[in-house]
C-alpha positions in Angstrom: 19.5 247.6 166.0 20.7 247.4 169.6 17.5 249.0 171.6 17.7 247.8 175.2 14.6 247.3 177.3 13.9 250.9 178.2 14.3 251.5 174.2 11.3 249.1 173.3 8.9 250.6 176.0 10.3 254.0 175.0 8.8 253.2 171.1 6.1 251.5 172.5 4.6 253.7 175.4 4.8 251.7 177.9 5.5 254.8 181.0 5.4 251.6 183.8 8.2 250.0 182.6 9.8 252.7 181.7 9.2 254.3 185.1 10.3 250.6 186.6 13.4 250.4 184.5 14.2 254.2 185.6 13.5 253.0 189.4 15.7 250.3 189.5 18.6 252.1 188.2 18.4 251.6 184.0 20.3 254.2 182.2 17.7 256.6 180.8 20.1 258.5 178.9 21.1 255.1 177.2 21.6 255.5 173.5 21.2 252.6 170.1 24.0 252.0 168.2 22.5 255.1 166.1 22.4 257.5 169.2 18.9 257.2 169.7 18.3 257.9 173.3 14.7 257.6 174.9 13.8 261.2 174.3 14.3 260.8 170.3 12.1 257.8 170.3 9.5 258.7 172.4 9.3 261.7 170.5 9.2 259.8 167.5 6.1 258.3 168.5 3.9 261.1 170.8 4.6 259.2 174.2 4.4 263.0 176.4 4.2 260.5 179.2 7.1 259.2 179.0 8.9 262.0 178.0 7.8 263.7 181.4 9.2 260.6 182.5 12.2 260.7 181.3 12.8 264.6 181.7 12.1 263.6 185.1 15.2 261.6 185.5 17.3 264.1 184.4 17.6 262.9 180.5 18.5 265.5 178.5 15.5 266.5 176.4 17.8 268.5 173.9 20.6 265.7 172.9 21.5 265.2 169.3 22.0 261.2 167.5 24.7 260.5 165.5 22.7 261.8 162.4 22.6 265.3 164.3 19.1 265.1 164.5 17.2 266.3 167.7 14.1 264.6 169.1 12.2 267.9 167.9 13.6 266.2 164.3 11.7 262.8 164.9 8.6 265.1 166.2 8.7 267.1 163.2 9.1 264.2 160.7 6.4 262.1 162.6 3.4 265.1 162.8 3.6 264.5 166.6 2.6 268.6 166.9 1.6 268.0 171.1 5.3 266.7 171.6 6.9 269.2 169.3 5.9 271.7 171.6 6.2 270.2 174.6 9.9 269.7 173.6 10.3 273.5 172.6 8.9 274.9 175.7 11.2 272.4 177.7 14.5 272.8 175.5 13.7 276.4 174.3 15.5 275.1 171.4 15.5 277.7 168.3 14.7 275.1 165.9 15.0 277.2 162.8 19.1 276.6 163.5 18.8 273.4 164.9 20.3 271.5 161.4 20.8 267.8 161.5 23.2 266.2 159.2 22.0 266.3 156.1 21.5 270.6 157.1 17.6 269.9 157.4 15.4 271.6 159.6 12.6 270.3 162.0 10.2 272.3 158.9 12.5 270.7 156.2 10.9 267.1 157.7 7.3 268.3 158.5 7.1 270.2 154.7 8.8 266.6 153.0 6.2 264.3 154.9 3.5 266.4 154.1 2.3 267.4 157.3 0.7 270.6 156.9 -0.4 270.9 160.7 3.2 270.7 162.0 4.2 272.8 159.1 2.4 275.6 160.5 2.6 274.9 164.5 6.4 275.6 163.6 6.0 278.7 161.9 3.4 279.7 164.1 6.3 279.6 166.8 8.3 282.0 164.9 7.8 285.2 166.9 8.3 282.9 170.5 12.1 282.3 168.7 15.2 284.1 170.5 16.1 284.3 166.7 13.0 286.4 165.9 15.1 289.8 165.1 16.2 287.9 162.1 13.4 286.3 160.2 13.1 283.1 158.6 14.8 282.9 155.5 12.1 280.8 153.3 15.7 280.2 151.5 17.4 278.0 153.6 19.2 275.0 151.9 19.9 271.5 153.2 22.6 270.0 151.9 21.0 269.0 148.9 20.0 272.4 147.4 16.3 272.1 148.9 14.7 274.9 150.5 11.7 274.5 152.9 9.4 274.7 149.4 11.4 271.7 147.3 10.8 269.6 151.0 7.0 270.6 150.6 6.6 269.5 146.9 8.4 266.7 147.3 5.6 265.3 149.0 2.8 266.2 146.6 1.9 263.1 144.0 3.5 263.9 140.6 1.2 263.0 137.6 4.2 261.5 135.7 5.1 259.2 138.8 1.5 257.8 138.7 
């Protein structure tokens, strides 16, 4: 996978080593061989500390992998609401044109896990946006066809798949 040292504590919250690694010189801003920096596993996982961490350092909070995806993405897709908006009230990130690569949305990942709270922390954050003048369109497509509804049924149980 090729996570370095500051990687493992990143997805495992350890903020000493991380804090040691950052002290004696460890690249924060390191990526995986998938881009993954820090930030996007961190996020991943609800490790604020470490994100304050890393923001400390001078990481970038607001750098995409190579699947385009933002650590607001991993947030999103992993119902870590505290981190989502720590991340957009340090980025100030519009995340309702913040597409990854597969043109999928922070709410495209919350609505397909099923995680209702994150769903509506997001839209909650809709009159914050910079974007607000022009409103969500509940129509938005990925690249697939899906809209922010298709994400949201496809993770309710389906009587013919049980």
């Amino acid at each position: 996978m090729g996570y370095l040292l500051i990687h493992r504590a990143c997805l495992n919250g350890d903020a000493l080593v991380v804090a040691a690694l950052i002290h004696i010189g460890c690249d924060p801003s390191a990526k995986t061989e998938a881009g993954l920096t820090g930030v996007h596993l961190a996020a991943m996982r609800g490790q604020l500390v470490i994100l304050s961490l890393l923001a400390e350092s001078g990481v970038k909070l607001g750098e995409f992998d190579s699947q385009n995806k933002l650590p607001l993405h991993y947030a999103a897709a992993n119902n870590q609401v505290i981190v989502a908006a720590w991340l957009l009230q340090a980025t100030k990130v519009d995340w309702t044109t913040a597409f990854d690569g597969a043109g999928r949305t922070p709410l495209h990942l919350a609505s397909e896990a099923g995680h209702q709270e994150m769903v509506r922390f997001l839209l909650s954050t809709l009159t914050n946006l910079a974007s607000f003048d022009k409103p969500l369109d509940p129509m938005t497509r990925d690249h697939l066809g899906n809209t922010y509804l298709h994400s949201a049924l496809a993770s309710v149980p389906s009587p013919i798949t049980q």
